[in-house]
PyMOL Python script that loads the backbone (N, CA, C, O; Angstrom):
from pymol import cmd

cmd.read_pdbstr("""\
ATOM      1  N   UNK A   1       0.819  -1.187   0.000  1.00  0.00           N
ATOM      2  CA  UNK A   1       0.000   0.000   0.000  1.00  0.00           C
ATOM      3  C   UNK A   1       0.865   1.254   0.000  1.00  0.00           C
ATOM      4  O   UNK A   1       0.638   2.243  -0.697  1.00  0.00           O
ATOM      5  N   UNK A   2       1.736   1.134   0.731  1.00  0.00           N
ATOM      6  CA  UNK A   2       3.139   2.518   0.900  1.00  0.00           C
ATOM      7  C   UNK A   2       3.462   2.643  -0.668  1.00  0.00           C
ATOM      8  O   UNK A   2       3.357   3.743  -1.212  1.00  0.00           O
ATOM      9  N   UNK A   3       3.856   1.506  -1.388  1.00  0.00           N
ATOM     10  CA  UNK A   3       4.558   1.487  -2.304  1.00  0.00           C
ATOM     11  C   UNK A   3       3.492   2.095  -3.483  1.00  0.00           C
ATOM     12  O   UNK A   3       3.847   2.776  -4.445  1.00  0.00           O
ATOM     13  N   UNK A   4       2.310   1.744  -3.218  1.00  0.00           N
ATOM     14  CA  UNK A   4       1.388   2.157  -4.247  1.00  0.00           C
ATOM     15  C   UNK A   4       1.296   3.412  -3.965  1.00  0.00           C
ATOM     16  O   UNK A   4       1.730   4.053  -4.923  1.00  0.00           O
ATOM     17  N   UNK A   5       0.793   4.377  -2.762  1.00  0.00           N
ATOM     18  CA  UNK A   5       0.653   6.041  -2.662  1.00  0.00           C
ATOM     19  C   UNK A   5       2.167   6.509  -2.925  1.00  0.00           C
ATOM     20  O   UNK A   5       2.142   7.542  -3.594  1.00  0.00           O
ATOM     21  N   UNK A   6       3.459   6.106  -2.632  1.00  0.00           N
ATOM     22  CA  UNK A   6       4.737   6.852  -2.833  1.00  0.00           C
ATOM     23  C   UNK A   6       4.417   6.587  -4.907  1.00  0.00           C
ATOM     24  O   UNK A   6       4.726   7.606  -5.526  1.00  0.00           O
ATOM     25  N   UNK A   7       3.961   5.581  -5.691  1.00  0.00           N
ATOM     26  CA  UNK A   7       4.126   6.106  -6.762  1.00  0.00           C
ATOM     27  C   UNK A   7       3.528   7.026  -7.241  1.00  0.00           C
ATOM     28  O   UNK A   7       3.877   7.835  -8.101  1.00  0.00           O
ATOM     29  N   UNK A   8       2.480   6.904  -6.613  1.00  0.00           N
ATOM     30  CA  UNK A   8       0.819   8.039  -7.337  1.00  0.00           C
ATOM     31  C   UNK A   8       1.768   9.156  -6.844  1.00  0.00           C
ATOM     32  O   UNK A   8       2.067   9.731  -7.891  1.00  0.00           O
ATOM     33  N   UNK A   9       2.449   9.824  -5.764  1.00  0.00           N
ATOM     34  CA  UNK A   9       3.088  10.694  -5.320  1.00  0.00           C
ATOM     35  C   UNK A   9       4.259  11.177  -6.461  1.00  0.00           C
ATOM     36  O   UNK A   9       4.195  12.273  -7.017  1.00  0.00           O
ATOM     37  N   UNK A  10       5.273  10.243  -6.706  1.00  0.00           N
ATOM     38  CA  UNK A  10       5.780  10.089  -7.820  1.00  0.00           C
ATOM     39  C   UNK A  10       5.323  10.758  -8.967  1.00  0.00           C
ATOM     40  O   UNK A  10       5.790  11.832  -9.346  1.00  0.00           O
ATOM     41  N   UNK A  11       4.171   9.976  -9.681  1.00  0.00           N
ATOM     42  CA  UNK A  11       3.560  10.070 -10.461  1.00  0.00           C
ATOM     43  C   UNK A  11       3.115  11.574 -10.715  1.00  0.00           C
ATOM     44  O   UNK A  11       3.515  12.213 -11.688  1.00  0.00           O
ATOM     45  N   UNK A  12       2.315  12.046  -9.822  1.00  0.00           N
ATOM     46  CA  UNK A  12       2.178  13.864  -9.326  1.00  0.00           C
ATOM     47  C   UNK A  12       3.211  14.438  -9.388  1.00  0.00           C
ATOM     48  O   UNK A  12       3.323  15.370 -10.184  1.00  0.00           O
ATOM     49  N   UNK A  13       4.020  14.146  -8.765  1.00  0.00           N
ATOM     50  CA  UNK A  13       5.271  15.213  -8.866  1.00  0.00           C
ATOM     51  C   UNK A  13       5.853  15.142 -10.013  1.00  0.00           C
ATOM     52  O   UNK A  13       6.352  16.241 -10.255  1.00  0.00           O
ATOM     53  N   UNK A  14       6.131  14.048 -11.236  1.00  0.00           N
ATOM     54  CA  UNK A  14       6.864  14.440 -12.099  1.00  0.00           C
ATOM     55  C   UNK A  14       5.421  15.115 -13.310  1.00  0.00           C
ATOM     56  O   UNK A  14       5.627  16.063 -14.068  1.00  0.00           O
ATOM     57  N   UNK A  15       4.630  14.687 -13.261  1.00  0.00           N
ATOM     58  CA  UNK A  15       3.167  15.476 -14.031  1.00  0.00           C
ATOM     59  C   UNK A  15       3.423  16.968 -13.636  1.00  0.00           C
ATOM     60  O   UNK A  15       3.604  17.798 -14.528  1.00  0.00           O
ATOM     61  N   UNK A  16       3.439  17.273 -12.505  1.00  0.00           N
ATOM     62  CA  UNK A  16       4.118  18.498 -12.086  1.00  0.00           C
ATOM     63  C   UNK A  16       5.251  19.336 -12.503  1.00  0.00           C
ATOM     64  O   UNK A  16       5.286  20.554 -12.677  1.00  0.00           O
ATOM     65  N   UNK A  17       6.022  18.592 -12.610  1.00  0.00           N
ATOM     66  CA  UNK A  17       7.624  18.972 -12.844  1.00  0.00           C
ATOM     67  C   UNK A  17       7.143  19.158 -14.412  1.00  0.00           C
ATOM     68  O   UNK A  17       6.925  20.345 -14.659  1.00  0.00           O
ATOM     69  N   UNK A  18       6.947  18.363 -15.418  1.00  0.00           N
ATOM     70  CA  UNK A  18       6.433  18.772 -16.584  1.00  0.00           C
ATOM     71  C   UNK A  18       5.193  19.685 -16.849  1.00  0.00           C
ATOM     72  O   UNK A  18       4.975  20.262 -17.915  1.00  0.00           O
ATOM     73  N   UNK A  19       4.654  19.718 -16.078  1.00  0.00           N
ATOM     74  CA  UNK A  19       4.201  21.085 -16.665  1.00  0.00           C
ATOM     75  C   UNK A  19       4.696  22.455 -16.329  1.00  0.00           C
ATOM     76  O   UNK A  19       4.590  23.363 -17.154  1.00  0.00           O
ATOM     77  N   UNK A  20       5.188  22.628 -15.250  1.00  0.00           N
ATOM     78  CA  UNK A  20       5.644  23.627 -15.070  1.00  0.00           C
ATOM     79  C   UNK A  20       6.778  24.087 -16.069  1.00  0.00           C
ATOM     80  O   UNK A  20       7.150  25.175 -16.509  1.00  0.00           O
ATOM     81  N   UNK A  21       7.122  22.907 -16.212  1.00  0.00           N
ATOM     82  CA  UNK A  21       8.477  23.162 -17.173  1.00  0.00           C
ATOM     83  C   UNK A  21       7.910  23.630 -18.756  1.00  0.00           C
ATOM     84  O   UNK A  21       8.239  24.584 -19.460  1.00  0.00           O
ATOM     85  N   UNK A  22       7.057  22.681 -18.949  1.00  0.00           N
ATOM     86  CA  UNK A  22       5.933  23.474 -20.447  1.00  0.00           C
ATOM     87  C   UNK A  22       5.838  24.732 -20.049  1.00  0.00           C
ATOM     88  O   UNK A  22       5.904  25.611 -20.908  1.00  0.00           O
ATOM     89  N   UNK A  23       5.679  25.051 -18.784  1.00  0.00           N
ATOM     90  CA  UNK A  23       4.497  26.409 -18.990  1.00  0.00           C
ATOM     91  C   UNK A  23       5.881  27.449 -19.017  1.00  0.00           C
ATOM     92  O   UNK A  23       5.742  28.588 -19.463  1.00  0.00           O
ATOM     93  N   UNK A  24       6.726  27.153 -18.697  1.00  0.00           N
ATOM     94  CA  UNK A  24       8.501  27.724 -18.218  1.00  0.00           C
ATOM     95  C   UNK A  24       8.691  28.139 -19.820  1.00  0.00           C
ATOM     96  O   UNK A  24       8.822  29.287 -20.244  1.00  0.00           O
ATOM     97  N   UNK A  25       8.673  26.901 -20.608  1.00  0.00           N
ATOM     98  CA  UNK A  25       8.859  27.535 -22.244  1.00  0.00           C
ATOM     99  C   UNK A  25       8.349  27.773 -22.989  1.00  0.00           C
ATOM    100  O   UNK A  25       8.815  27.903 -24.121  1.00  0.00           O
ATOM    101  N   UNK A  26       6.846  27.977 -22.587  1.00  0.00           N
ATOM    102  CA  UNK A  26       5.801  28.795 -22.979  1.00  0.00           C
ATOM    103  C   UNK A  26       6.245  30.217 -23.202  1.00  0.00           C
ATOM    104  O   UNK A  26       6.421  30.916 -24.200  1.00  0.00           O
ATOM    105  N   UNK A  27       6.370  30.400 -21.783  1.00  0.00           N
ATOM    106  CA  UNK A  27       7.040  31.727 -21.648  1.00  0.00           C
ATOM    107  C   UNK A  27       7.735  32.456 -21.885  1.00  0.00           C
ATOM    108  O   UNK A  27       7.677  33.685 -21.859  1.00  0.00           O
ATOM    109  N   UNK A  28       8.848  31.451 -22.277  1.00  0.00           N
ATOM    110  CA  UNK A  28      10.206  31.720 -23.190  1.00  0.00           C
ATOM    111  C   UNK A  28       9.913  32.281 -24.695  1.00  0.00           C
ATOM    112  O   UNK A  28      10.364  33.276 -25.263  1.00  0.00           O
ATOM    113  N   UNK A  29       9.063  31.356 -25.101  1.00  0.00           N
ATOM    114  CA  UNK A  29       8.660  31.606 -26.311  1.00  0.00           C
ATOM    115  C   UNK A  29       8.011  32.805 -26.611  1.00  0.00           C
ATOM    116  O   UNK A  29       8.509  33.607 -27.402  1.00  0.00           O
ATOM    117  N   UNK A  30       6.909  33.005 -26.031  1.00  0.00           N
ATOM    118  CA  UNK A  30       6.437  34.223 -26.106  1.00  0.00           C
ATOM    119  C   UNK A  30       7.230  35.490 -25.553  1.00  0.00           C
ATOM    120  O   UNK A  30       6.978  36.603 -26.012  1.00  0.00           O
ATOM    121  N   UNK A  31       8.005  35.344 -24.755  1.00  0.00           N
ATOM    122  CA  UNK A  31       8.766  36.783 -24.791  1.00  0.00           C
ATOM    123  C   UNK A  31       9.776  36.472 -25.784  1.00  0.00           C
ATOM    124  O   UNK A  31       9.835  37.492 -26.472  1.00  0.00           O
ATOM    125  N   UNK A  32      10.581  35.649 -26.226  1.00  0.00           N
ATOM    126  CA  UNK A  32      11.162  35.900 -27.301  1.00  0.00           C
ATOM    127  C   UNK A  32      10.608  36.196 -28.543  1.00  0.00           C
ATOM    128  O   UNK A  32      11.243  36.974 -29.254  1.00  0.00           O
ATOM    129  N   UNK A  33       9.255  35.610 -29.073  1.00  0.00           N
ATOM    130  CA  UNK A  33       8.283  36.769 -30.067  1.00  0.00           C
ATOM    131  C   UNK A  33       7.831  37.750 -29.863  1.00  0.00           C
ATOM    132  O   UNK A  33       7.504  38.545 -30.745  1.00  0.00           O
ATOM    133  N   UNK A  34       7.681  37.964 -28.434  1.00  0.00           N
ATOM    134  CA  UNK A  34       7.519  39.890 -28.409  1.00  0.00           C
ATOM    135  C   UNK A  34       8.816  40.304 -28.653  1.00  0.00           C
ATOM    136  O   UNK A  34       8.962  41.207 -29.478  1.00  0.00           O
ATOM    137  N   UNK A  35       9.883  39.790 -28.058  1.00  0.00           N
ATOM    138  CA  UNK A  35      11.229  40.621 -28.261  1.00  0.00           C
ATOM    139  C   UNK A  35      11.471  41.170 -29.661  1.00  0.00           C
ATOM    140  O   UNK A  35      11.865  42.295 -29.965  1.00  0.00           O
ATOM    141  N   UNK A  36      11.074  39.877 -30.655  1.00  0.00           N
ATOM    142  CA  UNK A  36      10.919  39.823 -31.656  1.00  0.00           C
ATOM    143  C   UNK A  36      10.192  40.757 -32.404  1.00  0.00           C
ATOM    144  O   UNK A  36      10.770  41.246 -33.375  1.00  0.00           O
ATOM    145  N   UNK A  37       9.429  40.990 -32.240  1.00  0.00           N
ATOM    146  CA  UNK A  37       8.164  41.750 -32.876  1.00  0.00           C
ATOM    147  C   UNK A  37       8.723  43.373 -32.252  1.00  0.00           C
ATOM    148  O   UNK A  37       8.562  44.388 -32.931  1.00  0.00           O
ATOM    149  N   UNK A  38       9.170  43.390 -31.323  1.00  0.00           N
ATOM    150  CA  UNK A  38       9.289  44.551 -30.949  1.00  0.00           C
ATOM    151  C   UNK A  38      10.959  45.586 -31.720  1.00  0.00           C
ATOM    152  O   UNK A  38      11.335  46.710 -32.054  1.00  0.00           O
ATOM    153  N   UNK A  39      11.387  44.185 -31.616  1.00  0.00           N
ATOM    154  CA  UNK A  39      12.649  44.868 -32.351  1.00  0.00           C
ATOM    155  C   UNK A  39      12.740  45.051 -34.101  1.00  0.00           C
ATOM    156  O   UNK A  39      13.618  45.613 -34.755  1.00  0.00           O
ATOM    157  N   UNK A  40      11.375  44.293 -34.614  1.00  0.00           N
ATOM    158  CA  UNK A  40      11.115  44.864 -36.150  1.00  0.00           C
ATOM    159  C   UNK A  40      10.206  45.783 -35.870  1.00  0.00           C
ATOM    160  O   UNK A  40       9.816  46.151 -36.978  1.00  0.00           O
ATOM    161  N   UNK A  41       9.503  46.510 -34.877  1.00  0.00           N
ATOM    162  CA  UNK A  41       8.858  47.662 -34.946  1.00  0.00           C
ATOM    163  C   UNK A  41       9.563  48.874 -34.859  1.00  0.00           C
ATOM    164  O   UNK A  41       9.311  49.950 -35.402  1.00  0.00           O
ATOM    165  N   UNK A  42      10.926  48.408 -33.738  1.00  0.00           N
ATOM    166  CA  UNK A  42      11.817  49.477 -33.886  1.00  0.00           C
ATOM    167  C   UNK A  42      12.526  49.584 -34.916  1.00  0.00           C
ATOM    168  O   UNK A  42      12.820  50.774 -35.031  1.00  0.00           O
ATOM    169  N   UNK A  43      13.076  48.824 -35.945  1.00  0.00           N
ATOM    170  CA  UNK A  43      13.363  48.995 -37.167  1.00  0.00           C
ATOM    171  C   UNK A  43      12.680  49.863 -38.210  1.00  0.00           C
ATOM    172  O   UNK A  43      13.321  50.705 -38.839  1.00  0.00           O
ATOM    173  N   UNK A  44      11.423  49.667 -38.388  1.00  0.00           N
ATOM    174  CA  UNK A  44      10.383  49.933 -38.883  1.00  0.00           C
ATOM    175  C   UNK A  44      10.660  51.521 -38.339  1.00  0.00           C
ATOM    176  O   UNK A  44      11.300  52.267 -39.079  1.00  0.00           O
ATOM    177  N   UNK A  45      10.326  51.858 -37.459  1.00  0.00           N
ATOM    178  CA  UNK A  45       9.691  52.979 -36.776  1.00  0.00           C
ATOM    179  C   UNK A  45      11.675  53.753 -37.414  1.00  0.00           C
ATOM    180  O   UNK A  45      11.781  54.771 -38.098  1.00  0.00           O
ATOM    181  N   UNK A  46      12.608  53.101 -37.038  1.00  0.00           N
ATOM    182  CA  UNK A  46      14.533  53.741 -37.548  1.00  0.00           C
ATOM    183  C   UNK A  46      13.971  54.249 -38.880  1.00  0.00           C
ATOM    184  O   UNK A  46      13.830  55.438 -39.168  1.00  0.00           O
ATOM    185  N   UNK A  47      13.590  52.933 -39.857  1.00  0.00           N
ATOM    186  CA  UNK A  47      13.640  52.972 -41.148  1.00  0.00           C
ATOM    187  C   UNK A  47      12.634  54.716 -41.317  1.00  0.00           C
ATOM    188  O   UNK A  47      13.374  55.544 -41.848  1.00  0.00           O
ATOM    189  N   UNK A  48      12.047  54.961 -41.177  1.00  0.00           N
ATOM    190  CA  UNK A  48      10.372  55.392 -41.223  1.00  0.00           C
ATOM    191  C   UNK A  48      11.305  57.015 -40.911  1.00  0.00           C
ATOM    192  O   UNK A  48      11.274  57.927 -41.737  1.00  0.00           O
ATOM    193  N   UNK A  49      12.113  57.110 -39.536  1.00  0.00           N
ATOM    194  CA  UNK A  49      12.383  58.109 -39.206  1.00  0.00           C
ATOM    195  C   UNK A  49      13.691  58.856 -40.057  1.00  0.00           C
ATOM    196  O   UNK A  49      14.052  60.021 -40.224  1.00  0.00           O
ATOM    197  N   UNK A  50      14.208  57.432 -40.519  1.00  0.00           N
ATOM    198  CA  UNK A  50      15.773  58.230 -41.641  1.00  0.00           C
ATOM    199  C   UNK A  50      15.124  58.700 -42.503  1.00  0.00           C
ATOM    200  O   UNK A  50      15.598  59.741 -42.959  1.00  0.00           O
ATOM    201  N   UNK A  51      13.606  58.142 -43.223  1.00  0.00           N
ATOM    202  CA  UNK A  51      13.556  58.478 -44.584  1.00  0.00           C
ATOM    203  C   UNK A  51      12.599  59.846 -44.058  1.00  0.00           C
ATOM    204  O   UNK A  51      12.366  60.509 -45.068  1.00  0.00           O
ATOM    205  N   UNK A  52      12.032  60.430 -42.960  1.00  0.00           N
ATOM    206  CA  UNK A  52      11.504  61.181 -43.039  1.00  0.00           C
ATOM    207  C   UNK A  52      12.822  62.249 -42.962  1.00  0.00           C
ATOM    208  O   UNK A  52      12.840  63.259 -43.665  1.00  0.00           O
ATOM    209  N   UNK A  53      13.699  61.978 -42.215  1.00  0.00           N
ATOM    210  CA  UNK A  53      14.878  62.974 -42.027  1.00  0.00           C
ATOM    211  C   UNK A  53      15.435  63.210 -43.360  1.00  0.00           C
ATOM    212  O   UNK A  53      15.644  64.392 -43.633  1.00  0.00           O
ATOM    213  N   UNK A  54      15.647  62.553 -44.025  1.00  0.00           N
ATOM    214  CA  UNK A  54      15.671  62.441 -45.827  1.00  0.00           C
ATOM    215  C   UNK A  54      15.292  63.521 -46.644  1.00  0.00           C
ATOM    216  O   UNK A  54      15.857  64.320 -47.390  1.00  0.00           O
ATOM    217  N   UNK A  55      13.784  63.206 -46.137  1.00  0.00           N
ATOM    218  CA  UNK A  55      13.302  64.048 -46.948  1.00  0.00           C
ATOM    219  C   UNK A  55      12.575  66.299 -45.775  1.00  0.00           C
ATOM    220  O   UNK A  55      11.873  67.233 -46.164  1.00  0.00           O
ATOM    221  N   UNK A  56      13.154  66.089 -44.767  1.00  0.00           N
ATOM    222  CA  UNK A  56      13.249  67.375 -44.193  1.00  0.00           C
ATOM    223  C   UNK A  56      14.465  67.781 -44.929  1.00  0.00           C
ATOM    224  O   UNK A  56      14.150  68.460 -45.906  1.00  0.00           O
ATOM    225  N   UNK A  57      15.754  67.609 -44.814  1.00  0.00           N
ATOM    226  CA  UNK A  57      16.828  67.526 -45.371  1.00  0.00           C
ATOM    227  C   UNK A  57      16.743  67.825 -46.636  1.00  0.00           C
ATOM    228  O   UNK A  57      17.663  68.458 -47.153  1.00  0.00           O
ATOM    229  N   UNK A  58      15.626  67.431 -47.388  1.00  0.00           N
ATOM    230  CA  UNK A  58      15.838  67.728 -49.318  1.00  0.00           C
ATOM    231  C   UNK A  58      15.154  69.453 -49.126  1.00  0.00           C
ATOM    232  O   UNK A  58      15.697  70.432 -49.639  1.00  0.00           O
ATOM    233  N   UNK A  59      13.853  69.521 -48.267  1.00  0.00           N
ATOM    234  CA  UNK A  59      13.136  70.147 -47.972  1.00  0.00           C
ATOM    235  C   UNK A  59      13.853  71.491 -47.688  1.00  0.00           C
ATOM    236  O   UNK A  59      13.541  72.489 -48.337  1.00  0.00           O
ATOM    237  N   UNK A  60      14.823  71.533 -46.713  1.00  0.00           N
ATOM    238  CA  UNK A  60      15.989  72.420 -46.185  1.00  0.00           C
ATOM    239  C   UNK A  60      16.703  72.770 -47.062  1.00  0.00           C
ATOM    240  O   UNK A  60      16.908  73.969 -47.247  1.00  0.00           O
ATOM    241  N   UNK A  61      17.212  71.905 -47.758  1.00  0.00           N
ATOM    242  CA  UNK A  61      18.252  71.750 -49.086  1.00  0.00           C
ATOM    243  C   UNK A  61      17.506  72.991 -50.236  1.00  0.00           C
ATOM    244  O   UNK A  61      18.220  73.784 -50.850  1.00  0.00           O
ATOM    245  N   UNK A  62      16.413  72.974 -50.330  1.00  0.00           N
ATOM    246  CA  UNK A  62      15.370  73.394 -51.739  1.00  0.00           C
ATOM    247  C   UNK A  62      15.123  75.117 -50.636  1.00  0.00           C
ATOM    248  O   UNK A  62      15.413  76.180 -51.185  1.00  0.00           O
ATOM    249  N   UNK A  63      14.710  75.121 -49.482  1.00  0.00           N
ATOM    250  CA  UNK A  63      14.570  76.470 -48.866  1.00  0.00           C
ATOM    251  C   UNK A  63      15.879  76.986 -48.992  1.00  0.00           C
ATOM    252  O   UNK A  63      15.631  78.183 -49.136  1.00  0.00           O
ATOM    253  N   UNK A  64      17.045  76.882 -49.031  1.00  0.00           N
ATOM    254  CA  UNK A  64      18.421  77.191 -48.803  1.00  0.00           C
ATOM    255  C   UNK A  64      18.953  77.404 -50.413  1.00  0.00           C
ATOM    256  O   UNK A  64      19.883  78.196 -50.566  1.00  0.00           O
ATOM    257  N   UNK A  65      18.360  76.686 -51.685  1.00  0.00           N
ATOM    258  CA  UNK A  65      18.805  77.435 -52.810  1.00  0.00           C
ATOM    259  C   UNK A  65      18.107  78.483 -52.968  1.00  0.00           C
ATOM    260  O   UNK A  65      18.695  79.467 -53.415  1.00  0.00           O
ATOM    261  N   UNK A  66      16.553  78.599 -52.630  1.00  0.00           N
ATOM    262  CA  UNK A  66      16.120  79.272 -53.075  1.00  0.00           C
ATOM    263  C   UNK A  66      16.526  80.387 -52.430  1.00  0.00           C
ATOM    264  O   UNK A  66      16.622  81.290 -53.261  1.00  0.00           O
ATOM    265  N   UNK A  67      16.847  80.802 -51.205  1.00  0.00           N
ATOM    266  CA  UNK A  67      17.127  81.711 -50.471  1.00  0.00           C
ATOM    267  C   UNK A  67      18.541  82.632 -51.550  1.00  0.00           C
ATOM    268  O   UNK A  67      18.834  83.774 -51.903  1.00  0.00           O
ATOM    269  N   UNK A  68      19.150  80.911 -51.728  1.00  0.00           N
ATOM    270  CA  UNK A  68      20.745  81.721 -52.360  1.00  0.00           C
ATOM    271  C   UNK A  68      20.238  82.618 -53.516  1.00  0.00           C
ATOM    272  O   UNK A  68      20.738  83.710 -53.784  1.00  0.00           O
ATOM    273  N   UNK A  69      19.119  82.014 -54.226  1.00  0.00           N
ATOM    274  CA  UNK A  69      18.932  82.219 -55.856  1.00  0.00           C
ATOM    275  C   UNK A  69      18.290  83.550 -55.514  1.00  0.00           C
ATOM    276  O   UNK A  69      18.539  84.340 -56.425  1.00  0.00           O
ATOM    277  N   UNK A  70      17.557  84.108 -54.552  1.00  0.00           N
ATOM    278  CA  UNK A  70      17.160  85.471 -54.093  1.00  0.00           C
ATOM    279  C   UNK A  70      18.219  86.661 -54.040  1.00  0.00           C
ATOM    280  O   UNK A  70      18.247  87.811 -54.477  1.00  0.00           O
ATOM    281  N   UNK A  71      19.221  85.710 -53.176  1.00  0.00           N
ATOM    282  CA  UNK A  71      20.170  86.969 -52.692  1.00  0.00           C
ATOM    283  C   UNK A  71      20.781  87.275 -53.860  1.00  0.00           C
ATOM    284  O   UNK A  71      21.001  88.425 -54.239  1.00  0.00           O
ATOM    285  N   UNK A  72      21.157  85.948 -54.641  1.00  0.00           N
ATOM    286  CA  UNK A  72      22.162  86.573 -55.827  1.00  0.00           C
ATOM    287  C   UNK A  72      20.984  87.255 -56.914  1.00  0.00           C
ATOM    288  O   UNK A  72      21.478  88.260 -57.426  1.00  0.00           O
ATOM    289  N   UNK A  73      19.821  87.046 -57.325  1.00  0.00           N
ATOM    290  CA  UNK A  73      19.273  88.292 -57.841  1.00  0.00           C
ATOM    291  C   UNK A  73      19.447  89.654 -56.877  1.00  0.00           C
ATOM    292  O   UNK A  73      20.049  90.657 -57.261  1.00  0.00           O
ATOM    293  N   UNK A  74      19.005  89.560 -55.954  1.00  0.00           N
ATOM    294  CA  UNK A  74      19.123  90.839 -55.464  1.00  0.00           C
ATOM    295  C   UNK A  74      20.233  91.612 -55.652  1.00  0.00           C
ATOM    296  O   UNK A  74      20.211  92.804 -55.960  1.00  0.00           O
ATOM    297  N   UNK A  75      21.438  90.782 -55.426  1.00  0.00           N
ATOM    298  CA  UNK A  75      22.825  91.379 -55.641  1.00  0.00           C
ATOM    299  C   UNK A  75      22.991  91.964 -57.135  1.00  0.00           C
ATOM    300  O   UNK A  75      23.519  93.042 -57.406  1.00  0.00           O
ATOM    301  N   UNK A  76      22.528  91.191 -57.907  1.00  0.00           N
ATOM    302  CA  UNK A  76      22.482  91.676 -59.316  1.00  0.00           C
ATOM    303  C   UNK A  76      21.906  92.768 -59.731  1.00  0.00           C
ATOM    304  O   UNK A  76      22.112  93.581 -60.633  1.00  0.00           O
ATOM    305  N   UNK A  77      20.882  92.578 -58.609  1.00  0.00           N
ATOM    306  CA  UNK A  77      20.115  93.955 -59.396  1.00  0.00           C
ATOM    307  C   UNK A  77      20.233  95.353 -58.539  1.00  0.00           C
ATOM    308  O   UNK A  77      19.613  96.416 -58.569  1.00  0.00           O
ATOM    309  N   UNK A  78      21.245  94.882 -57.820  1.00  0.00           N
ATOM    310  CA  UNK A  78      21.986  96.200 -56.923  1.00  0.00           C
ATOM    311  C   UNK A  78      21.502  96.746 -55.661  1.00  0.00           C
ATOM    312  O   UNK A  78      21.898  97.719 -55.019  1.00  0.00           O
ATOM    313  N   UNK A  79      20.068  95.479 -55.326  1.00  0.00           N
ATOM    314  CA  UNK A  79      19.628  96.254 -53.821  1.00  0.00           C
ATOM    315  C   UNK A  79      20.421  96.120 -52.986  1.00  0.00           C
ATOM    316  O   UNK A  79      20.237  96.616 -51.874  1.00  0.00           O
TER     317      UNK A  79
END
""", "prot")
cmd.dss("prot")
cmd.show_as("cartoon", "prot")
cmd.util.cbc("prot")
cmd.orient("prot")
Protein backbone atom coordinates (compact mmCIF):
# COMPACT_ATOMS: atom_id res chain seq x y z
CA UNK A 1 0.00 0.00 0.00
CA UNK A 2 3.14 2.52 0.90
CA UNK A 3 4.56 1.49 -2.30
CA UNK A 4 1.39 2.16 -4.25
CA UNK A 5 0.65 6.04 -2.66
CA UNK A 6 4.74 6.85 -2.83
CA UNK A 7 4.13 6.11 -6.76
CA UNK A 8 0.82 8.04 -7.34
CA UNK A 9 3.09 10.69 -5.32
CA UNK A 10 5.78 10.09 -7.82
CA UNK A 11 3.56 10.07 -10.46
CA UNK A 12 2.18 13.86 -9.33
CA UNK A 13 5.27 15.21 -8.87
CA UNK A 14 6.86 14.44 -12.10
CA UNK A 15 3.17 15.48 -14.03
CA UNK A 16 4.12 18.50 -12.09
CA UNK A 17 7.62 18.97 -12.84
CA UNK A 18 6.43 18.77 -16.58
CA UNK A 19 4.20 21.09 -16.67
CA UNK A 20 5.64 23.63 -15.07
CA UNK A 21 8.48 23.16 -17.17
CA UNK A 22 5.93 23.47 -20.45
CA UNK A 23 4.50 26.41 -18.99
CA UNK A 24 8.50 27.72 -18.22
CA UNK A 25 8.86 27.54 -22.24
CA UNK A 26 5.80 28.80 -22.98
CA UNK A 27 7.04 31.73 -21.65
CA UNK A 28 10.21 31.72 -23.19
CA UNK A 29 8.66 31.61 -26.31
CA UNK A 30 6.44 34.22 -26.11
CA UNK A 31 8.77 36.78 -24.79
CA UNK A 32 11.16 35.90 -27.30
CA UNK A 33 8.28 36.77 -30.07
CA UNK A 34 7.52 39.89 -28.41
CA UNK A 35 11.23 40.62 -28.26
CA UNK A 36 10.92 39.82 -31.66
CA UNK A 37 8.16 41.75 -32.88
CA UNK A 38 9.29 44.55 -30.95
CA UNK A 39 12.65 44.87 -32.35
CA UNK A 40 11.12 44.86 -36.15
CA UNK A 41 8.86 47.66 -34.95
CA UNK A 42 11.82 49.48 -33.89
CA UNK A 43 13.36 49.00 -37.17
CA UNK A 44 10.38 49.93 -38.88
CA UNK A 45 9.69 52.98 -36.78
CA UNK A 46 14.53 53.74 -37.55
CA UNK A 47 13.64 52.97 -41.15
CA UNK A 48 10.37 55.39 -41.22
CA UNK A 49 12.38 58.11 -39.21
CA UNK A 50 15.77 58.23 -41.64
CA UNK A 51 13.56 58.48 -44.58
CA UNK A 52 11.50 61.18 -43.04
CA UNK A 53 14.88 62.97 -42.03
CA UNK A 54 15.67 62.44 -45.83
CA UNK A 55 13.30 64.05 -46.95
CA UNK A 56 13.25 67.38 -44.19
CA UNK A 57 16.83 67.53 -45.37
CA UNK A 58 15.84 67.73 -49.32
CA UNK A 59 13.14 70.15 -47.97
CA UNK A 60 15.99 72.42 -46.18
CA UNK A 61 18.25 71.75 -49.09
CA UNK A 62 15.37 73.39 -51.74
CA UNK A 63 14.57 76.47 -48.87
CA UNK A 64 18.42 77.19 -48.80
CA UNK A 65 18.81 77.44 -52.81
CA UNK A 66 16.12 79.27 -53.07
CA UNK A 67 17.13 81.71 -50.47
CA UNK A 68 20.75 81.72 -52.36
CA UNK A 69 18.93 82.22 -55.86
CA UNK A 70 17.16 85.47 -54.09
CA UNK A 71 20.17 86.97 -52.69
CA UNK A 72 22.16 86.57 -55.83
CA UNK A 73 19.27 88.29 -57.84
CA UNK A 74 19.12 90.84 -55.46
CA UNK A 75 22.82 91.38 -55.64
CA UNK A 76 22.48 91.68 -59.32
CA UNK A 77 20.12 93.96 -59.40
CA UNK A 78 21.99 96.20 -56.92
CA UNK A 79 19.63 96.25 -53.82
Amino acid sequence: MATDMRQVLDSMENALRLRIQADAERRSANAEQKEKEFKEKLMRAAAGKAELDGKISGVKGAEDAVRRDQLMIMMMAGL
